[in-house]
C-alpha positions as CSV (number, residue, x, y, z in Angstrom):
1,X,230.6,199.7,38.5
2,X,230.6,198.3,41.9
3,X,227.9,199.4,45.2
4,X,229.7,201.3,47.9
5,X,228.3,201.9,51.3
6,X,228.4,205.5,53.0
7,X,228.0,207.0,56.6
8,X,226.7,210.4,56.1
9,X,225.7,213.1,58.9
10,X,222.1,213.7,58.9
11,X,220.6,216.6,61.1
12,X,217.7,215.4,63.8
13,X,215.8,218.1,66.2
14,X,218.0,216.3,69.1
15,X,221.5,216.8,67.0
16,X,222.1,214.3,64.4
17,X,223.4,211.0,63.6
18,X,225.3,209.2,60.8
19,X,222.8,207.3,58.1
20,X,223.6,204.1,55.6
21,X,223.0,205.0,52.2
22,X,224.3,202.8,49.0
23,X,225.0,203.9,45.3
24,X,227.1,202.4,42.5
25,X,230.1,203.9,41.8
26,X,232.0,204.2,38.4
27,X,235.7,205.2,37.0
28,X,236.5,208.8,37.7
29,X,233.8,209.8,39.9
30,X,234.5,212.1,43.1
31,X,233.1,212.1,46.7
32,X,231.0,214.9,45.5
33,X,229.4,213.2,42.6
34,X,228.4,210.4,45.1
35,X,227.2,212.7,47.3
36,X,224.9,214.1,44.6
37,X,223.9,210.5,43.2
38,X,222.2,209.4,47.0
39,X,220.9,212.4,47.0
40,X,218.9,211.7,43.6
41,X,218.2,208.4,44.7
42,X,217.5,207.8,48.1
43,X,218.0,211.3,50.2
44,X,216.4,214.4,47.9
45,X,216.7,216.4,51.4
46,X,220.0,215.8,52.1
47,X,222.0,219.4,52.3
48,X,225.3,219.9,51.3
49,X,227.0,223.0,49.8
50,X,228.9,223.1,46.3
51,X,229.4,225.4,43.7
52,X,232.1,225.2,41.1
53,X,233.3,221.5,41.3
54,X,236.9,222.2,40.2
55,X,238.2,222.8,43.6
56,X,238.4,226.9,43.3
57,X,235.4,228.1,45.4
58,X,235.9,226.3,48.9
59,X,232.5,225.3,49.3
60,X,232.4,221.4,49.6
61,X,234.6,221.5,52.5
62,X,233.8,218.0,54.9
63,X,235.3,215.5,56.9
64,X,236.0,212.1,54.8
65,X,236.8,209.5,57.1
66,X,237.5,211.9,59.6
67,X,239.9,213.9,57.4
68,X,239.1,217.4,56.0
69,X,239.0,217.7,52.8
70,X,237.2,219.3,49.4
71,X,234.1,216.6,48.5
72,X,234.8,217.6,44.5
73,X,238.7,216.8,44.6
74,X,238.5,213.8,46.3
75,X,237.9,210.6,43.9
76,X,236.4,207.9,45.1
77,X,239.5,205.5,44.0
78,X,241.8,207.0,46.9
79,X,239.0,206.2,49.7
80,X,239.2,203.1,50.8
81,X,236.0,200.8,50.7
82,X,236.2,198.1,52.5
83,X,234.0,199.5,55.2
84,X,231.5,202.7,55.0
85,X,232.7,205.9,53.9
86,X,232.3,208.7,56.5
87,X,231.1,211.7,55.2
88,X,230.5,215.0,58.2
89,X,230.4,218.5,58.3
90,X,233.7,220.7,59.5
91,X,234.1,219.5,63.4
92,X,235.1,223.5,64.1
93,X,231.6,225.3,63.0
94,X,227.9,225.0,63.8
95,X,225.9,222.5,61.5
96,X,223.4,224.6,60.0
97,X,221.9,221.2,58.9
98,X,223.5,217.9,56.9
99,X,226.5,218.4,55.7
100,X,226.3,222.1,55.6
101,X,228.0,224.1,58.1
102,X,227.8,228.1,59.5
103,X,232.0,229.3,58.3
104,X,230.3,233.2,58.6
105,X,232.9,234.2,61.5
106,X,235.4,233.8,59.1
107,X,234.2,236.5,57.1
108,X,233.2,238.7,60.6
109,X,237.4,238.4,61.2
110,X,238.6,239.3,57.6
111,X,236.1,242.2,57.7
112,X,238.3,243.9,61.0
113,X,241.7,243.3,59.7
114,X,243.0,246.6,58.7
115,X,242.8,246.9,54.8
116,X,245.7,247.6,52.3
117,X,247.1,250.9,52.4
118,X,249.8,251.8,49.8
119,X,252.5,254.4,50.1
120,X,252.6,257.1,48.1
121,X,254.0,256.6,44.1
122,X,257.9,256.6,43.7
123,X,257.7,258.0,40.2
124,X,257.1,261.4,38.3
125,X,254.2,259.3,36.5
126,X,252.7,258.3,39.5
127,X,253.5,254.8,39.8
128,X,255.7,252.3,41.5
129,X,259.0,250.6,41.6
130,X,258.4,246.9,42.7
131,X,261.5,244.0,42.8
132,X,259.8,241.3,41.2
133,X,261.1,239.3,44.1
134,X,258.8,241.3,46.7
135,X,256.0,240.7,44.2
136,X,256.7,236.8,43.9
137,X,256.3,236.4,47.5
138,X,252.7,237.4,48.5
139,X,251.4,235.6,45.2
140,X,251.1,231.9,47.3
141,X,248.8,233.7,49.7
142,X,246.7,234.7,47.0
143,X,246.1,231.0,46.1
144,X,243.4,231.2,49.0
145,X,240.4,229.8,48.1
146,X,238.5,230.2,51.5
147,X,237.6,226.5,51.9
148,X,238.7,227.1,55.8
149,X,240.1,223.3,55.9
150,X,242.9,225.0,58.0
151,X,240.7,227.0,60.3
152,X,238.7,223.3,60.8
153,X,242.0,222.1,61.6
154,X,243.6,224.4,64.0
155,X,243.5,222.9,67.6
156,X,242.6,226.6,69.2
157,X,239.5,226.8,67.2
158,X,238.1,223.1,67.0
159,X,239.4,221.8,70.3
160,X,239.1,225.0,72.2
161,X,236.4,227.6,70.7
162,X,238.5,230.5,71.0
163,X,237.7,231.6,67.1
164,X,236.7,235.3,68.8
165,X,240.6,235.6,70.4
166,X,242.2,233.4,68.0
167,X,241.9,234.7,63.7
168,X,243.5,231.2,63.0
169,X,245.4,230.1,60.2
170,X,242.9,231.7,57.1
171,X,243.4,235.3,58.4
172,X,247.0,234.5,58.9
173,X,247.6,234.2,55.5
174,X,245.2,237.2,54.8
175,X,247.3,238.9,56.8
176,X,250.5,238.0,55.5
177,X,249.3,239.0,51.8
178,X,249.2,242.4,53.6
179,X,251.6,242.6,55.8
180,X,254.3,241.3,53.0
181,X,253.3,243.5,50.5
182,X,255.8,245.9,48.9
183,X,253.5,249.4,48.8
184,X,251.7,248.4,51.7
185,X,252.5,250.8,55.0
186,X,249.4,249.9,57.0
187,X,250.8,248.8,60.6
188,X,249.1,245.3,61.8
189,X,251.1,244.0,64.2
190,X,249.4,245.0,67.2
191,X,246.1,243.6,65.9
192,X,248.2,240.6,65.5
193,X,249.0,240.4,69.1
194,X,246.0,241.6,70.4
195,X,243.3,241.3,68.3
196,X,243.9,238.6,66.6
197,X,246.0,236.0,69.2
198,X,248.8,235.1,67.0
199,X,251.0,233.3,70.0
200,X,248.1,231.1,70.1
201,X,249.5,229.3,67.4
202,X,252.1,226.3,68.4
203,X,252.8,225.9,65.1
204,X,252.0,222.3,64.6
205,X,251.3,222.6,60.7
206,X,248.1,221.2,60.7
207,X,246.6,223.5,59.1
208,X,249.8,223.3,55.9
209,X,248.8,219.2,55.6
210,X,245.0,220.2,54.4
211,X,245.6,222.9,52.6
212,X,243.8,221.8,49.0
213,X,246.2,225.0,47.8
214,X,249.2,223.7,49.0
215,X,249.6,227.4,50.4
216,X,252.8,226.8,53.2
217,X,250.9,228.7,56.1
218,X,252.8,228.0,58.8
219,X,256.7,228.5,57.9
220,X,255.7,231.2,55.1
221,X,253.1,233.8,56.8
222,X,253.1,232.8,60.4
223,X,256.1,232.2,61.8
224,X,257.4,235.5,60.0
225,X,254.1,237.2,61.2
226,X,255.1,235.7,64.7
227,X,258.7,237.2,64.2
228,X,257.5,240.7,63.4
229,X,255.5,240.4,66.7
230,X,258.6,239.3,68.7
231,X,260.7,242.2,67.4
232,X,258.2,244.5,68.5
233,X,257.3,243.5,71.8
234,X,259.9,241.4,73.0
235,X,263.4,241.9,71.6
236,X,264.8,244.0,74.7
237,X,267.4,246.4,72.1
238,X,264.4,247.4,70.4
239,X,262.3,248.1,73.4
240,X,265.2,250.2,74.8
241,X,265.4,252.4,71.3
242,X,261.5,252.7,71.7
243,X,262.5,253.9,75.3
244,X,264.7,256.6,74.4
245,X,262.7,257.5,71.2
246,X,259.7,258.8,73.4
C-alpha cells in the first residue's frame, strides 16, 4: 500500500480548478477505483460518470495526465507517481460539473445520419447471399463502444469547435458500418461531404492511438469513406459519364 497524490478538476461558479487529494493505493487497483476511494474519503461531491467498469460502456472517459483515456482500464501501476496524477474532464465538451462532461452532440449527429436500408432478398425464401468476407469487414466498427476518446481527440473538434460542420471520427466509423455493409443501398456520400465535413479530416490518426477498442478508424473507415467522396466529386472520368448520363 503506498499514498499517492492526485490533481483532480473540481467545478467553481467562476470555472474550475485542479484540487490535491491523497488515498492509499494497493495491487490491482484502477484510476477509477481511486477516483471512487477520494471520493468516500475526502470529496463525497465529487462527480464523475461510470457504469460498467469493464471498459464496454464508454462512460469514464477523462484526461490522465493529459492523455484520454477510460478511468476503469487504466491501473494505477502504469501511471507514473512520482509527482500528482492529473485527472480532467474531455478537453473537446462542456463540463457539466467535475469530471463529468456534456458528449450529447454526439448522439444529435448519429441521430441525422441516414439509417440502414437493405436491398431487397436475393432468394426464393426471402433471405440473403452474403461472402463472409463482406460480413468480416464492418464487424471492427461494431466494436464501438461510444467512449468518444477519438472525437476528444480530433484537432477539428477540440482545437477548432467545428463539431456542427465536422461529424468527427465516432460518426466516421458509424458511417463506415453503413456504408460497408453488404445489403445496405442507402446513398451517404453527399452527407459525407456536406453534412458531415469529411475533408476536414487530415488524417493524423489521433483519434486510432486512443481508441480503448483498437478500432483502425483512420486507414479502415475514413480514408475509404474519403475515397468514395473523391470518386464522386472529383475523379474528372466519372464527372464526364455523370455528364452524358443526364
Amino acid at each position: 500500500m503506498s499514498k499517492v497524490l492526485f490533481n483532480i478538476w473540481r467545478s467553481t461558479s467562476s470555472g474550475g480548478e485542479f484540487r490535491e487529494y491523497s488515498t492509499d493505493i494497493t495491487e490491482g487497483m484502477v484510476v477509477l477505483d481511486a477516483i471512487h476511494q477520494i471520493q468516500a474519503e475526502s470529496a463525497n461531491d465529487l462527480a464523475v460518470r461510470w457504469n460498467c467498469k469493464a471498459g464496454k460502456c464508454g462512460s469514464c472517459s477523462a484526461e490522465i495526465n493529459g492523455r484520454p483515456k477510460l478511468m476503469c482500464m487504466t491501473r494505477m501501476s502504469d501511471v507514473p507517481q512520482d509527482k500528482p496524477i492529473m485527472v480532467q474532464p474531455m478537453k473537446a465538451f462542456p463540463v457539466i460539473r467535475d469530471l463529468v462532461t456534456d458528449v450529447s452532440a454526439n448522439y444529435r449527429i448519429k441521430q441525422r445520419i441516414k439509417k440502414f436500408k437493405p436491398r431487397p432478398p436475393d432468394a426464393p425464401d426471402g433471405t440473403w447471399r452474403i461472402d463472409q468476407a463482406d460480413v468480416d469487414r464492418v464487424q471492427e466498427f461494431r466494436k464501438c463502444i461510444e467512449c468518444f476518446l477519438c472525437q476528444n481527440v480530433c484537432h477539428v473538434i477540440r482545437e477548432h469547435d467545428l463539431i456542427d460542420e465536422f461529424a468527427g471520427p465516432r460518426h466516421m466509423v458509424y458511417t463506415a458500418a453503413l456504408e460497408m455493409h453488404p445489403l445496405d443501398v442507402e446513398d451517404r456520400v453527399g452527407d459525407l461531404k456536406y453534412q458531415d465535413g469529411i475533408g476536414y479530416c487530415n488524417i493524423t490518426k489521433c483519434c486510432t492511438n486512443v481508441c480503448p477498442e483498437n478500432i483502425t478508424i483512420t486507414d479502415n473507415a475514413i480514408i475509404p469513406l474519403k475515397e468514395r467522396v473523391a470518386d464522386r466529386y472529383y475523379d474528372p472520368v466519372k464527372k464526364l459519364i455523370r455528364f452524358f448520363k443526364k
